[in-house]
ROFIKE-183266 format. One record per residue (C-alpha): residue number from 0; residue in three letters; x, y, z. Coordinates in pm, 1 decimal. Layout:
<recs>
+-----+------+----------+----------+----------+
! seq ! type !        x !        y !        z !
+-----+------+----------+----------+----------+
! NUM !  ala !        X !        Y !        Z !
...
+-----+------+----------+----------+----------+
</recs>
This chain:
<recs>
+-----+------+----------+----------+----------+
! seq ! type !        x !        y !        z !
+-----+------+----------+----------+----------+
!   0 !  unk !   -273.4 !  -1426.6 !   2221.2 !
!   1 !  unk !   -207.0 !  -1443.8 !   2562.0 !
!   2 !  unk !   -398.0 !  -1183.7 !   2801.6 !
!   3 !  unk !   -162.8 !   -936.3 !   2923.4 !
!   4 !  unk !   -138.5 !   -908.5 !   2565.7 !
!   5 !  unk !   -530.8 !   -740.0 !   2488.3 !
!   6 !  unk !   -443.4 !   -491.3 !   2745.5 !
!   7 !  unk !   -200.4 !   -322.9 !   2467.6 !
!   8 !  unk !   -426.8 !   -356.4 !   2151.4 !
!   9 !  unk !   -640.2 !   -103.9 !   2043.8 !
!  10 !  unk !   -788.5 !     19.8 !   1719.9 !
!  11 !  unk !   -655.1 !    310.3 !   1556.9 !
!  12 !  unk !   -764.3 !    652.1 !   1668.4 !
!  13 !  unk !   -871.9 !    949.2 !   1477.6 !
!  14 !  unk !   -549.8 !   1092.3 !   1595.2 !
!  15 !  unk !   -364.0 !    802.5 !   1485.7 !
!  16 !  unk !   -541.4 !    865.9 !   1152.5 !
!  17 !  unk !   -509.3 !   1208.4 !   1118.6 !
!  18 !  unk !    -80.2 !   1218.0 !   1168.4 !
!  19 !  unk !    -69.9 !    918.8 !    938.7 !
!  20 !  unk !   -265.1 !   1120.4 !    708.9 !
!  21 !  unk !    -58.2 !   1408.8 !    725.9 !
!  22 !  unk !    310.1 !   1237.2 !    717.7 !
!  23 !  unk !    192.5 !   1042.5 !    397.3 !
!  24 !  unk !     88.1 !   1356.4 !    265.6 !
!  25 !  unk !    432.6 !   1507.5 !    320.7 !
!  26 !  unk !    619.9 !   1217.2 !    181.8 !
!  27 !  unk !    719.2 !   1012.6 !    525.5 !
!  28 !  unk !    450.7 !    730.8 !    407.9 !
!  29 !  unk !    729.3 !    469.3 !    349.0 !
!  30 !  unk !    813.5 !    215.2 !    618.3 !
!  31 !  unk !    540.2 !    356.8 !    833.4 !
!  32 !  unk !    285.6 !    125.9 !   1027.7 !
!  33 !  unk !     22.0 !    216.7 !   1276.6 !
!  34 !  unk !    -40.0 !     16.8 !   1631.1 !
!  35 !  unk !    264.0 !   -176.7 !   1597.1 !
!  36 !  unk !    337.8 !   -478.5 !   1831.1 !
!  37 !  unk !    667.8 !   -478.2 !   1999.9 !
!  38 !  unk !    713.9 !   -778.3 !   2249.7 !
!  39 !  unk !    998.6 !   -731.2 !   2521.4 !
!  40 !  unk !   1155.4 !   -922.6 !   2784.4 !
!  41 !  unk !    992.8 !   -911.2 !   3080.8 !
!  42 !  unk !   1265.1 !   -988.4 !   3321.8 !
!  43 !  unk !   1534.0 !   -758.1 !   3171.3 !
!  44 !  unk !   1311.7 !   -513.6 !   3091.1 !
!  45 !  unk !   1060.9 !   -511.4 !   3295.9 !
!  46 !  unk !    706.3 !   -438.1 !   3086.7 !
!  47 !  unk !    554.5 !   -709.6 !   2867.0 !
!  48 !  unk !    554.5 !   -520.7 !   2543.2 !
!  49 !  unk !    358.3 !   -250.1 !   2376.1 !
!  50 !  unk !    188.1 !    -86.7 !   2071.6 !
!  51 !  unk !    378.5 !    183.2 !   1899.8 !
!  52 !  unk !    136.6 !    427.9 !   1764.5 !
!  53 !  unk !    341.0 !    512.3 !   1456.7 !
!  54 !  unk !    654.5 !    301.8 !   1371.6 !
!  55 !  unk !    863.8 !    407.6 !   1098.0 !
!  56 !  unk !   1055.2 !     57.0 !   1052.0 !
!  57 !  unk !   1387.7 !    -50.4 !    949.3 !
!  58 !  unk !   1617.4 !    160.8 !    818.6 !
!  59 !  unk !   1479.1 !    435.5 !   1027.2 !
!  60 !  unk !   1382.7 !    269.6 !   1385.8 !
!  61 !  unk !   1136.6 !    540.6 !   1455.7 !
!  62 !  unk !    885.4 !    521.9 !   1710.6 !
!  63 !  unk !    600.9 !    781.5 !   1808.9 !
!  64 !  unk !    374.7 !    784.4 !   2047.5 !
!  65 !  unk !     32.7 !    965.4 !   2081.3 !
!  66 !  unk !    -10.7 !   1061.8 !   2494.2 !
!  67 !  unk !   -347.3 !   1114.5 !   2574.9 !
!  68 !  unk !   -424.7 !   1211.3 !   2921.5 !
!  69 !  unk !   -419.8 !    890.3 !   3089.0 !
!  70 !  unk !    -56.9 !    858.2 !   3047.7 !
!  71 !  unk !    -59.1 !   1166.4 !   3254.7 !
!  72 !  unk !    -50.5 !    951.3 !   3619.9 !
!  73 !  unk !    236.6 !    832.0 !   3777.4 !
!  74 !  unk !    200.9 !    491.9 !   3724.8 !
!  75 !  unk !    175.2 !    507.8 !   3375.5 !
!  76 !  unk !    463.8 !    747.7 !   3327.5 !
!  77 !  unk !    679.7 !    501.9 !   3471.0 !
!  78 !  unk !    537.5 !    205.9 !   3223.8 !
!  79 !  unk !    596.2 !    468.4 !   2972.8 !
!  80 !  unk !    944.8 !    537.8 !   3089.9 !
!  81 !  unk !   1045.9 !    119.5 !   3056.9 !
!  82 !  unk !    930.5 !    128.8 !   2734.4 !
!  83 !  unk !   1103.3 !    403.1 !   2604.8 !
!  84 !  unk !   1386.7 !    242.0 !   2722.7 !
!  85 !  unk !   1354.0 !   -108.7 !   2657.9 !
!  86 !  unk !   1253.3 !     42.6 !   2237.6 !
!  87 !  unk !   1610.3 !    225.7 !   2294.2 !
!  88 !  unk !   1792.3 !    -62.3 !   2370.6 !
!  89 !  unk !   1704.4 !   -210.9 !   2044.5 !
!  90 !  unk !   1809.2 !     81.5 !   1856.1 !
!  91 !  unk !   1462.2 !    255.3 !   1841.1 !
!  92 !  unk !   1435.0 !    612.8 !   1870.7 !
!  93 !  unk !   1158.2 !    696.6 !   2060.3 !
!  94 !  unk !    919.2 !   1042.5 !   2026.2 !
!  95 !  unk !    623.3 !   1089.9 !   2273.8 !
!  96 !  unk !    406.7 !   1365.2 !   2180.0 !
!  97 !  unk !    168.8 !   1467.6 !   2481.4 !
!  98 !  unk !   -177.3 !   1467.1 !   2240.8 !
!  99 !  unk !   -564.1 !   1545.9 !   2378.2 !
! 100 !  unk !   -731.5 !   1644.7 !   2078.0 !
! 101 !  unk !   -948.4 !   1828.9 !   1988.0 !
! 102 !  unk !   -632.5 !   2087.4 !   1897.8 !
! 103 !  unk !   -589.4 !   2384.3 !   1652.8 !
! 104 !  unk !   -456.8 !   2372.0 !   1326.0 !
! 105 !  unk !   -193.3 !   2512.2 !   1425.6 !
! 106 !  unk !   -117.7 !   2273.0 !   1734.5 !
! 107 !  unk !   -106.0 !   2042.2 !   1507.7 !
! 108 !  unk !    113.3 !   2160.3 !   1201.7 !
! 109 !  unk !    401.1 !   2217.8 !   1515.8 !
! 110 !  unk !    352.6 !   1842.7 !   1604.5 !
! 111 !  unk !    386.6 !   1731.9 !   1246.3 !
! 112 !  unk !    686.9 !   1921.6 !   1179.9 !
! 113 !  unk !    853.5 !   1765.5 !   1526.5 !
! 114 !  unk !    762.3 !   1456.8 !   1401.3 !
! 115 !  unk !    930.9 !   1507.5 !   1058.3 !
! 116 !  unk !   1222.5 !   1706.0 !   1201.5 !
! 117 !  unk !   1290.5 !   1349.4 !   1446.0 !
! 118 !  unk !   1278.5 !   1114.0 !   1130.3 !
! 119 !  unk !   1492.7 !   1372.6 !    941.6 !
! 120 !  unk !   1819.3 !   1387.2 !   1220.7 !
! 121 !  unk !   1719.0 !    990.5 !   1172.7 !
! 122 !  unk !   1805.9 !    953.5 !    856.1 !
! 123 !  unk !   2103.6 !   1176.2 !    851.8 !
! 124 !  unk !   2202.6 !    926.9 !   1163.7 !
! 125 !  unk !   2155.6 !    623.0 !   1038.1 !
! 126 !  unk !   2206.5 !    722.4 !    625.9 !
! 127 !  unk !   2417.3 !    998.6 !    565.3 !
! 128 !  unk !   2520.5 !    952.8 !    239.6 !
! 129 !  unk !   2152.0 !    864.6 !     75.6 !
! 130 !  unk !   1921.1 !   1137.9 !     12.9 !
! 131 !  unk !   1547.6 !   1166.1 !    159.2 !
! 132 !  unk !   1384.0 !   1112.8 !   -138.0 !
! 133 !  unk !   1606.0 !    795.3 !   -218.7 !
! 134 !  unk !   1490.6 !    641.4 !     95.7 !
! 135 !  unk !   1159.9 !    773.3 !    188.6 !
! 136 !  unk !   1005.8 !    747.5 !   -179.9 !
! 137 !  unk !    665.3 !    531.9 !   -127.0 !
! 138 !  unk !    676.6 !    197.3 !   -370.9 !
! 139 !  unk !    411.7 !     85.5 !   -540.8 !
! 140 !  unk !    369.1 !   -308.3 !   -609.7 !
! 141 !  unk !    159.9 !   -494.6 !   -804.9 !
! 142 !  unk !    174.9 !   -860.0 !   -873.7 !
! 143 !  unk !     21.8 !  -1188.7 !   -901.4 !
! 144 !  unk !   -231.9 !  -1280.7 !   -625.8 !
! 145 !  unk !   -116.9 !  -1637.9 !   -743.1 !
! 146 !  unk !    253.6 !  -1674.5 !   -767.2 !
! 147 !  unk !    351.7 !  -1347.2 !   -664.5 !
! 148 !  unk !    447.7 !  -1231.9 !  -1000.2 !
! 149 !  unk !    582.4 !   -854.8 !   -972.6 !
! 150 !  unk !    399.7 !   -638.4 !  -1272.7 !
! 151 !  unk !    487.1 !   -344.1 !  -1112.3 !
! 152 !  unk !    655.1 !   -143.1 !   -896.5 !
! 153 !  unk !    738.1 !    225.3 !   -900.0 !
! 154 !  unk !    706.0 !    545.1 !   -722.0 !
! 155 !  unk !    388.9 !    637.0 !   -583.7 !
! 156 !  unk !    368.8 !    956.9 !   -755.5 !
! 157 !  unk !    399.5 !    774.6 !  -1104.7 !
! 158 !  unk !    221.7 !    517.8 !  -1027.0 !
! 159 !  unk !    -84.8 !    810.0 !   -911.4 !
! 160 !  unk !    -49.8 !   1111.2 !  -1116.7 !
! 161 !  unk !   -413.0 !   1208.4 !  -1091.0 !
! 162 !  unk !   -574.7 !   1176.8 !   -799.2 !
! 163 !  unk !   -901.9 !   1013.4 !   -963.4 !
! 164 !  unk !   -727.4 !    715.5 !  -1100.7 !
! 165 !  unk !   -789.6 !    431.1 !   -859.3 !
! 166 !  unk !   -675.5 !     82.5 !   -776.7 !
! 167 !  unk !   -934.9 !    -75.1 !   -985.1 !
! 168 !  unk !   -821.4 !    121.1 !  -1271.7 !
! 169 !  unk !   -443.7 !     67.6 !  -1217.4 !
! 170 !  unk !   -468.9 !   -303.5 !  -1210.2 !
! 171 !  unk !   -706.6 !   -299.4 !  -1576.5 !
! 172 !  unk !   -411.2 !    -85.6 !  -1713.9 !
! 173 !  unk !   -174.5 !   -394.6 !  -1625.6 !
! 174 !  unk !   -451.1 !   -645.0 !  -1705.5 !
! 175 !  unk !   -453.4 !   -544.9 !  -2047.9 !
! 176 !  unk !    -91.5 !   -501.0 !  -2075.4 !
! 177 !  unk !    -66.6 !   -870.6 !  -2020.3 !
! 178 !  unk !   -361.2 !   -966.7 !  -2214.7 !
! 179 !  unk !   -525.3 !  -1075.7 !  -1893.2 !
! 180 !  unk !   -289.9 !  -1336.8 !  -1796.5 !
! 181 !  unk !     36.1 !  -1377.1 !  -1548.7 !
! 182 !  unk !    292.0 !  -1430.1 !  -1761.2 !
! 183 !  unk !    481.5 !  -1677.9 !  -1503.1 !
! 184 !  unk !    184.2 !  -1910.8 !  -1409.4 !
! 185 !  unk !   -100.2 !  -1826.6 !  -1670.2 !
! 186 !  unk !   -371.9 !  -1774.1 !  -1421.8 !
! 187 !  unk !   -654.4 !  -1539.7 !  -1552.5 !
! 188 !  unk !   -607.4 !  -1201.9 !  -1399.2 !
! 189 !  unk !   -902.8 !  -1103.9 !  -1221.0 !
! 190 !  unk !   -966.5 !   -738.8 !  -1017.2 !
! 191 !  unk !   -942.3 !   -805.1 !   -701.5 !
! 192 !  unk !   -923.0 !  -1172.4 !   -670.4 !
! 193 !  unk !   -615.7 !  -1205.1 !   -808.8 !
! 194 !  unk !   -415.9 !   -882.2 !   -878.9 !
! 195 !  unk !   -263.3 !   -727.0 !   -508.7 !
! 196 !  unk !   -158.1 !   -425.2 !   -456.9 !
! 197 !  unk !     38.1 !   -270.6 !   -207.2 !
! 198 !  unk !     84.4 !    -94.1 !     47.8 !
! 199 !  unk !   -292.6 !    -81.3 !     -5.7 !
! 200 !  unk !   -384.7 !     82.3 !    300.6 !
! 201 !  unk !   -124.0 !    400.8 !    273.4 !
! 202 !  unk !   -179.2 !    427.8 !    -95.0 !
! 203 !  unk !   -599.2 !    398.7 !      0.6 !
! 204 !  unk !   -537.7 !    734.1 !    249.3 !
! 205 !  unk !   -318.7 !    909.6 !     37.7 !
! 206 !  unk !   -581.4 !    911.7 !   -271.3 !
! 207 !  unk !   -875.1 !    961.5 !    -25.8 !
! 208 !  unk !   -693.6 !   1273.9 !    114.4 !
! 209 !  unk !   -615.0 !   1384.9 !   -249.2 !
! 210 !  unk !   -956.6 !   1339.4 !   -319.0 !
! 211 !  unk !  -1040.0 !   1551.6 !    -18.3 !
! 212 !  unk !   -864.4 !   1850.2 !    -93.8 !
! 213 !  unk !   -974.0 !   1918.1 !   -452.7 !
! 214 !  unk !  -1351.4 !   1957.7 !   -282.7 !
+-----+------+----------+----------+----------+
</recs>
C-alpha cells in the first residue's frame, strides 16, 4: 500500500455503524459496503483516491459520505469537491451529509430518510421497470468452504424468520440436510471451518439489532 494511501483509511465509526445499522434495518442492506476504496487518476482528476463511507455498489452507484467537522475548512472542502466530482464522472452519485454526532433521534431519522429518498430517485434512474424489493432484497448464501458448493441462497427474511436463530444454527439445518457432506466434493461439513456464509457481516448487524430491540 503505498503511503498517500494510509492517509484515507480509517476504521469504521460509530456513525458509520449506526446508518449502516439503520439502512439494513429498513431494507437498503443489499450492495452496501462501508469504508470503500476508490482509487482515481491523479493527473485528470486531481486527488489520489478516497474512502466512501457508505457505497451502495453496482446497480445503484451510490455514494455517502459522513462530514464531520474537519471537512468544515477550506482546504478540505475543495479535496471534497474533486472527489465528488471525479466519483461523478464514473457514474457515482454522490450524497454528503454534514454529521457531528452526538445528534437527536430525530436528527437522525431526517438523515436516514435523505439517505433512502437518494437511493430511491436511484433506482427509479438507473431501473425503472424493476421494483425495490426485486433489487434491494438482501441474499443469503451458503456454500462449501471447499469447492464453493451453493446450499443456499434466499431472502434474508426467509432465511431469518426469528431473530434468535443464528448462523451456527442455520448451517446445522443444512448440515443435516446433506447428511454432513458436500454433495459436489464429499468433504465433511464442519461449522465454521468449512460452511461460509454470507454477507456475514450485514446479516451479523441485522440479527444483533433484532436482538436489540426485543430487550
Amino acid at each position: 500500500m503505498p503511503d498517500w494511501w494510509r492517509r484515507y483509511t480509517e476504521r469504521e465509526s460509530r456513525a458509520d455503524v449506526e446508518v449502516i445499522c439503520e439502512m439494513i434495518r429498513r431494507g437498503y442492506g443489499r450492495y452496501l459496503k462501508s469504508q470503500f476504496p476508490m482509487k482515481f487518476d491523479f493527473e485528470k482528476d486531481g486527488v489520489h483516491g478516497t474512502i466512501i463511507d457508505l457505497f451502495w455498489g453496482h446497480p445503484i452507484n451510490h455514494a455517502v459520505f459522513l462530514d464531520g467537522p474537519p471537512h468544515n475548512s477550506v482546504h478540505q472542502a475543495r479535496i471534497d469537491e474533486l472527489v465528488t466530482e471525479a466519483l461523478e464522472r464514473r457514474g457515482i452519485t454522490v450524497q454528503r451529509i454534514p454529521y457531528d454526532p452526538p445528534r437527536s433521534k430525530r436528527e437522525k431519522r431526517l438523515i436516514y430518510q435523505r439517505i433512502c429518498d437518494e437511493i430511491e430517485e436511484a433506482l427509479r434512474h438507473r431501473l425503472p421497470h424493476r421494483s425495490h424489493s426485486e433489487v434491494l432484497a438482501m441474499p443469503v448464501i451458503v456454500r462449501c468452504g471447499e469447492c464453493g458448493y451453493i446450499f443456499l441462497h434466499d431472502d434474508f427474511d426467509e432465511v431469518f424468520k426469528h431473530s434468535e436463530r443464528s448462523f451456527i444454527e442455520v448451517a446445522e439445518e443444512i448440515m443435516r440436510q446433506y447428511s454432513g457432506r458436500c454433495p459436489n466434493c464429499g468433504k465433511p461439513l464442519r461449522v465454521p471451518e468449512t460452511v461460509e456464509i454470507e454477507p456475514a457481516v450485514e446479516i451479523g448487524r441485522t440479527l444483533a439489532m433484532r436482538r436489540e430491540k426485543r430487550r
